[in-house]
N, C-alpha and C positions, 0 to 999 in steps of 0.2 A: 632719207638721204644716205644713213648709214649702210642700209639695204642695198642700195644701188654701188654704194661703193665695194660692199661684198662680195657681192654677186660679180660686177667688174672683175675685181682682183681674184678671185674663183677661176672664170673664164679666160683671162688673160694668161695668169700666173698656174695656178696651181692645179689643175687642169691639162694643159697643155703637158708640164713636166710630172707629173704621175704618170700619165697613158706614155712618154715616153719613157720613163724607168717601167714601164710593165712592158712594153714593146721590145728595150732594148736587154729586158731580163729572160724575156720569153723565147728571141731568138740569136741569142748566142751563143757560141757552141758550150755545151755543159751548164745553160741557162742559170751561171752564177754570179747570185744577185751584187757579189761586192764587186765585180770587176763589172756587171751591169753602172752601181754608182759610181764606181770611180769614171765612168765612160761618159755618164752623165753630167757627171761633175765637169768634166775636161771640156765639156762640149761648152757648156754655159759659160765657163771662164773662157772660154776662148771667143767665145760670141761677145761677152764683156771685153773682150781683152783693148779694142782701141778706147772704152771710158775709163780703164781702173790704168792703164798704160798713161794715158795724160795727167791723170791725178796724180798719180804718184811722179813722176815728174815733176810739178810745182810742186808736190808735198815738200820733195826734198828741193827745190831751187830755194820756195819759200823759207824753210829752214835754214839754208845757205846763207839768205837773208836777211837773216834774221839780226844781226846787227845794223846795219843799215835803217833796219824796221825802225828800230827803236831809235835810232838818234834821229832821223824824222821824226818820229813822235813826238819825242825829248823837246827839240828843237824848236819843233811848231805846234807845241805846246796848247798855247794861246790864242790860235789860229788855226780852225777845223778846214778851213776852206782852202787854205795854202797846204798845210799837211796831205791834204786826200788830194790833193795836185802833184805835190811831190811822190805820194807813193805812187800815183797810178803810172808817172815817168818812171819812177825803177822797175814797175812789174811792166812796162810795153817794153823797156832797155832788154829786159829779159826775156823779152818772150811769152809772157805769162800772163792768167788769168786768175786772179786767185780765188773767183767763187766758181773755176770748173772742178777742184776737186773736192766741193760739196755737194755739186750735181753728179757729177759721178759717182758720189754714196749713197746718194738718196734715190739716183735710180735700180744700183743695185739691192737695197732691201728690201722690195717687195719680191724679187726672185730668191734671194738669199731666205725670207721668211720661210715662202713655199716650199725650199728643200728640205728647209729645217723641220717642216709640219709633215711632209710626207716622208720622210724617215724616221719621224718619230712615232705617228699615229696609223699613217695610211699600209702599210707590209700588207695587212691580213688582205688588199686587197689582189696579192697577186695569187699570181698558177698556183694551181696544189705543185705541179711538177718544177718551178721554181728552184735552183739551189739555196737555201737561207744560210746555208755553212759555210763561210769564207775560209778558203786554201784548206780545207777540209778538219779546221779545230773550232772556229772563232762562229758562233752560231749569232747573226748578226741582230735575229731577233730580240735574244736577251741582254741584261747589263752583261758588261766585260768592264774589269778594273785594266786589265791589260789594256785595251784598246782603249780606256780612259786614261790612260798613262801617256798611251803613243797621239792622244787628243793634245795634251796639259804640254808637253816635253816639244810636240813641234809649234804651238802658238808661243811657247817661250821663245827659240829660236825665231820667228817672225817676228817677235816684237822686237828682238835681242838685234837685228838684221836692221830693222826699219829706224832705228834710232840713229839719227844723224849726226856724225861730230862736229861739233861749235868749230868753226874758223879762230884760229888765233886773233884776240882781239889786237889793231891794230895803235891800243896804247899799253901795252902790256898787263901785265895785272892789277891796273889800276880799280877797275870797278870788278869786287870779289861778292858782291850781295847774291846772294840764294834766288836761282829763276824756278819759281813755279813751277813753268809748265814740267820744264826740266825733271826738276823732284817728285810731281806728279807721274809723269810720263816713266820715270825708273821704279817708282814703286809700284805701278801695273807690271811693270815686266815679270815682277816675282808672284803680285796679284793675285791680275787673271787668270794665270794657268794655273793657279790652285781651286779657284773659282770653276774654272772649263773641267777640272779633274773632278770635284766634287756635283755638279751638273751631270757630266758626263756617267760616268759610272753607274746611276739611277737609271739611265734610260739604255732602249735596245744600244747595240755595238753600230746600226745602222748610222748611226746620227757620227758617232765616234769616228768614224772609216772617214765620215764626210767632212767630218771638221779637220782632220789632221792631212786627207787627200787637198785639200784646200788650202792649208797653211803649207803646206809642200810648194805647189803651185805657184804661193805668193812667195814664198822662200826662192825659189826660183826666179821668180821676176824682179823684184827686188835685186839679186845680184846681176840682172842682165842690166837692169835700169845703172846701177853702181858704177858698171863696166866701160856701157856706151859714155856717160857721163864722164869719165874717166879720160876717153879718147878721144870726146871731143871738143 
Protein backbone atom coordinates (compact mmCIF):
# COMPACT_ATOMS: atom_id res chain seq x y z
CA UNK A 1 0.00 0.00 0.00
CA UNK A 2 2.77 2.22 0.92
CA UNK A 3 4.39 1.51 -2.51
CA UNK A 4 1.38 2.58 -4.41
CA UNK A 5 1.08 5.54 -2.45
CA UNK A 6 4.73 6.39 -3.46
CA UNK A 7 4.84 5.88 -6.60
CA UNK A 8 1.32 8.02 -6.75
CA UNK A 9 2.74 10.93 -5.19
CA UNK A 10 6.14 10.49 -7.42
CA UNK A 11 3.95 10.70 -10.59
CA UNK A 12 1.62 13.06 -9.72
CA UNK A 13 3.69 15.55 -7.55
CA UNK A 14 7.27 15.32 -7.91
CA UNK A 15 7.72 14.34 -11.14
CA UNK A 16 5.72 16.56 -12.97
CA UNK A 17 7.63 19.71 -11.08
CA UNK A 18 11.24 18.54 -11.37
CA UNK A 19 10.94 18.11 -15.41
CA UNK A 20 9.35 21.57 -15.02
CA UNK A 21 12.14 23.34 -12.99
CA UNK A 22 14.60 21.49 -15.56
CA UNK A 23 12.42 22.76 -18.51
CA UNK A 24 12.00 26.12 -17.28
CA UNK A 25 15.87 26.31 -16.23
CA UNK A 26 16.96 25.07 -19.42
CA UNK A 27 15.24 27.50 -21.60
CA UNK A 28 15.32 30.87 -20.25
CA UNK A 29 17.19 33.40 -21.30
CA UNK A 30 20.80 32.98 -19.41
CA UNK A 31 19.35 29.46 -18.07
CA UNK A 32 19.33 30.96 -14.35
CA UNK A 33 18.28 28.42 -12.11
CA UNK A 34 16.95 31.10 -9.34
CA UNK A 35 14.86 33.05 -11.44
CA UNK A 36 13.95 29.37 -13.17
CA UNK A 37 12.44 28.86 -9.14
CA UNK A 38 11.24 31.69 -8.52
CA UNK A 39 9.10 31.12 -11.91
CA UNK A 40 8.16 27.98 -10.67
CA UNK A 41 7.28 28.84 -7.44
CA UNK A 42 4.75 31.69 -8.95
CA UNK A 43 3.30 29.24 -11.22
CA UNK A 44 2.21 26.72 -8.44
CA UNK A 45 1.08 29.59 -6.07
CA UNK A 46 -0.83 30.77 -8.55
CA UNK A 47 -2.35 27.46 -9.63
CA UNK A 48 -3.09 27.20 -5.63
CA UNK A 49 -4.11 30.58 -5.57
CA UNK A 50 -8.34 29.96 -5.58
CA UNK A 51 -7.62 27.03 -2.45
CA UNK A 52 -5.17 29.01 -0.23
CA UNK A 53 -7.40 32.39 -1.40
CA UNK A 54 -10.50 30.84 0.38
CA UNK A 55 -8.66 29.53 3.25
CA UNK A 56 -7.41 32.36 4.24
CA UNK A 57 -10.38 34.08 4.02
CA UNK A 58 -12.13 31.99 6.84
CA UNK A 59 -8.70 31.81 8.48
CA UNK A 60 -9.34 35.35 9.19
CA UNK A 61 -13.42 35.54 9.16
CA UNK A 62 -12.93 32.56 11.68
CA UNK A 63 -10.73 34.52 13.83
CA UNK A 64 -12.92 37.52 13.59
CA UNK A 65 -15.16 35.10 15.27
CA UNK A 66 -13.74 34.08 17.47
CA UNK A 67 -15.69 35.65 20.24
CA UNK A 68 -18.81 34.73 19.28
CA UNK A 69 -17.13 31.08 19.01
CA UNK A 70 -16.75 30.96 22.35
CA UNK A 71 -19.86 32.25 24.04
CA UNK A 72 -21.74 29.54 21.93
CA UNK A 73 -19.65 27.23 23.40
CA UNK A 74 -19.63 28.81 26.85
CA UNK A 75 -23.39 28.87 26.44
CA UNK A 76 -24.16 25.37 25.22
CA UNK A 77 -22.02 24.01 27.22
CA UNK A 78 -24.07 21.26 28.17
CA UNK A 79 -25.60 20.59 24.90
CA UNK A 80 -23.40 19.23 21.98
CA UNK A 81 -26.27 19.19 19.66
CA UNK A 82 -27.61 22.84 20.14
CA UNK A 83 -24.08 24.14 20.24
CA UNK A 84 -23.02 22.69 16.62
CA UNK A 85 -26.48 24.08 15.42
CA UNK A 86 -25.69 27.37 16.61
CA UNK A 87 -22.31 27.50 15.26
CA UNK A 88 -23.00 26.12 11.84
CA UNK A 89 -25.86 29.40 11.71
CA UNK A 90 -22.95 31.75 12.42
CA UNK A 91 -20.56 30.11 9.86
CA UNK A 92 -23.67 30.04 6.85
CA UNK A 93 -24.46 33.96 8.38
CA UNK A 94 -21.11 34.38 7.22
CA UNK A 95 -20.47 32.80 4.46
CA UNK A 96 -18.11 30.13 5.59
CA UNK A 97 -16.99 26.87 5.73
CA UNK A 98 -14.72 26.23 8.41
CA UNK A 99 -13.24 22.73 7.39
CA UNK A 100 -12.29 24.40 3.79
CA UNK A 101 -9.29 25.94 5.18
CA UNK A 102 -8.02 22.40 6.22
CA UNK A 103 -8.64 21.09 2.91
CA UNK A 104 -6.89 23.69 1.47
CA UNK A 105 -3.71 22.73 3.51
CA UNK A 106 -3.87 19.32 3.10
CA UNK A 107 -4.09 19.65 -0.40
CA UNK A 108 -1.32 21.92 -0.58
CA UNK A 109 1.38 19.60 1.06
CA UNK A 110 2.07 17.16 -0.98
CA UNK A 111 3.11 19.88 -3.80
CA UNK A 112 4.69 22.10 -1.17
CA UNK A 113 6.75 18.50 -0.09
CA UNK A 114 7.76 17.99 -3.72
CA UNK A 115 9.48 21.43 -3.91
CA UNK A 116 10.95 21.22 -0.85
CA UNK A 117 12.62 17.69 -2.03
CA UNK A 118 13.72 18.78 -5.27
CA UNK A 119 15.39 21.73 -4.21
CA UNK A 120 16.89 20.11 -1.76
CA UNK A 121 18.13 16.89 -3.25
CA UNK A 122 17.13 16.71 -6.91
CA UNK A 123 19.86 20.17 -8.52
CA UNK A 124 22.48 17.64 -9.70
CA UNK A 125 19.89 16.51 -11.98
CA UNK A 126 19.97 19.54 -14.08
CA UNK A 127 22.09 20.81 -17.52
CA UNK A 128 25.77 21.10 -16.96
CA UNK A 129 25.09 24.55 -18.90
CA UNK A 130 22.40 25.48 -16.04
CA UNK A 131 23.20 28.88 -14.22
CA UNK A 132 23.44 27.58 -10.39
CA UNK A 133 24.80 31.30 -9.42
CA UNK A 134 21.89 33.37 -8.53
CA UNK A 135 22.34 37.46 -9.63
CA UNK A 136 25.82 36.32 -10.01
CA UNK A 137 27.05 35.87 -6.06
CA UNK A 138 24.60 33.47 -4.32
CA UNK A 139 25.68 29.85 -5.70
CA UNK A 140 22.32 28.31 -4.99
CA UNK A 141 23.83 24.80 -4.67
CA UNK A 142 25.58 25.50 -1.45
CA UNK A 143 24.49 26.56 2.23
CA UNK A 144 24.07 30.51 2.36
CA UNK A 145 23.50 31.98 5.99
CA UNK A 146 22.62 35.07 3.88
CA UNK A 147 19.84 33.50 2.17
CA UNK A 148 19.07 31.72 5.31
CA UNK A 149 18.59 35.11 6.95
CA UNK A 150 16.32 36.38 4.00
CA UNK A 151 14.32 32.67 4.64
CA UNK A 152 13.89 33.39 8.83
CA UNK A 153 13.33 37.46 8.50
CA UNK A 154 10.42 37.07 5.53
CA UNK A 155 8.44 33.93 7.46
CA UNK A 156 8.67 36.30 10.47
CA UNK A 157 6.88 39.04 8.50
CA UNK A 158 4.24 36.31 7.25
CA UNK A 159 3.52 35.12 10.50
CA UNK A 160 3.77 38.95 11.93
CA UNK A 161 1.02 39.84 8.92
CA UNK A 162 -1.12 36.70 9.41
CA UNK A 163 -2.00 37.42 13.06
CA UNK A 164 -5.25 38.69 13.31
CA UNK A 165 -6.42 41.58 15.92
CA UNK A 166 -9.07 40.33 18.51
CA UNK A 167 -12.19 42.60 18.14
CA UNK A 168 -12.89 44.74 21.17
CA UNK A 169 -14.76 42.58 23.38
CA UNK A 170 -18.00 43.82 23.59
CA UNK A 171 -18.17 43.67 27.61
CA UNK A 172 -15.13 45.52 28.03
CA UNK A 173 -12.37 43.97 29.88
CA UNK A 174 -14.24 41.87 31.72
CA UNK A 175 -12.76 38.47 30.95
CA UNK A 176 -8.55 39.26 31.06
CA UNK A 177 -7.71 35.13 31.21
CA UNK A 178 -4.55 34.19 28.95
CA UNK A 179 -5.83 32.57 25.37
CA UNK A 180 -3.69 29.84 24.32
CA UNK A 181 -3.96 29.86 21.06
CA UNK A 182 -2.99 33.40 21.30
CA UNK A 183 0.26 32.82 23.42
CA UNK A 184 1.03 29.93 21.29
CA UNK A 185 0.43 31.56 18.13
CA UNK A 186 3.13 34.77 19.24
CA UNK A 187 5.58 32.64 20.36
CA UNK A 188 6.01 30.83 16.91
CA UNK A 189 6.22 34.26 15.42
CA UNK A 190 9.70 34.61 17.10
CA UNK A 191 10.00 30.59 16.99
CA UNK A 192 9.96 29.47 13.62
CA UNK A 193 12.11 31.78 11.98
CA UNK A 194 14.73 30.94 14.22
CA UNK A 195 13.84 27.25 13.53
CA UNK A 196 13.69 28.19 9.32
CA UNK A 197 17.17 30.03 9.89
CA UNK A 198 18.79 27.16 11.58
CA UNK A 199 17.20 24.41 9.04
CA UNK A 200 17.86 26.77 6.45
CA UNK A 201 21.55 27.50 6.37
CA UNK A 202 22.54 23.57 6.42
CA UNK A 203 20.95 23.07 3.20
CA UNK A 204 21.66 24.43 -0.62
CA UNK A 205 20.51 28.46 -1.00
CA UNK A 206 17.94 26.47 -3.36
CA UNK A 207 15.55 25.61 -0.75
CA UNK A 208 16.18 29.25 0.93
CA UNK A 209 15.30 31.46 -2.54
CA UNK A 210 12.05 29.12 -2.17
CA UNK A 211 10.90 29.45 1.11
CA UNK A 212 11.43 33.24 1.30
CA UNK A 213 10.00 33.54 -2.69
CA UNK A 214 6.97 32.04 -1.03
CA UNK A 215 6.61 33.86 2.10
CA UNK A 216 6.71 36.98 -0.16
CA UNK A 217 3.81 35.68 -2.12
CA UNK A 218 1.92 35.00 0.97
CA UNK A 219 2.94 38.46 2.40
CA UNK A 220 1.42 39.70 -0.43
CA UNK A 221 -1.84 38.01 -0.38
CA UNK A 222 -2.39 38.44 2.95
CA UNK A 223 -2.50 42.28 2.51
CA UNK A 224 -4.68 41.99 -0.48
CA UNK A 225 -7.04 39.62 1.47
CA UNK A 226 -6.67 42.63 4.59
CA UNK A 227 -7.65 45.22 2.05
CA UNK A 228 -10.66 43.64 0.06
CA UNK A 229 -11.91 42.64 3.62
CA UNK A 230 -11.57 46.08 4.56
CA UNK A 231 -13.80 47.55 1.64
CA UNK A 232 -16.20 45.23 1.88
Amino acid sequence: MWGIIKTAYSQIFYEPLLWGLVFLSSNLPGQDLGIAIILLTLIVKLILFPLTHKALKTQRIMKELEGEIKKIQTDNKDNREEQAKKLMELYRAHGINPFSGFFGIFIQLPILIALYQIFWKSLSVLPDTVNTVFLGFIPLTEASVGMAAFAAVSQFWQAKLAIVPKPPSAKGAENKQPDMASMMQKQMLYVFPVIIFMIAYKLPAAVSLYWTFMNIFAILHEAYVRRTQRTN
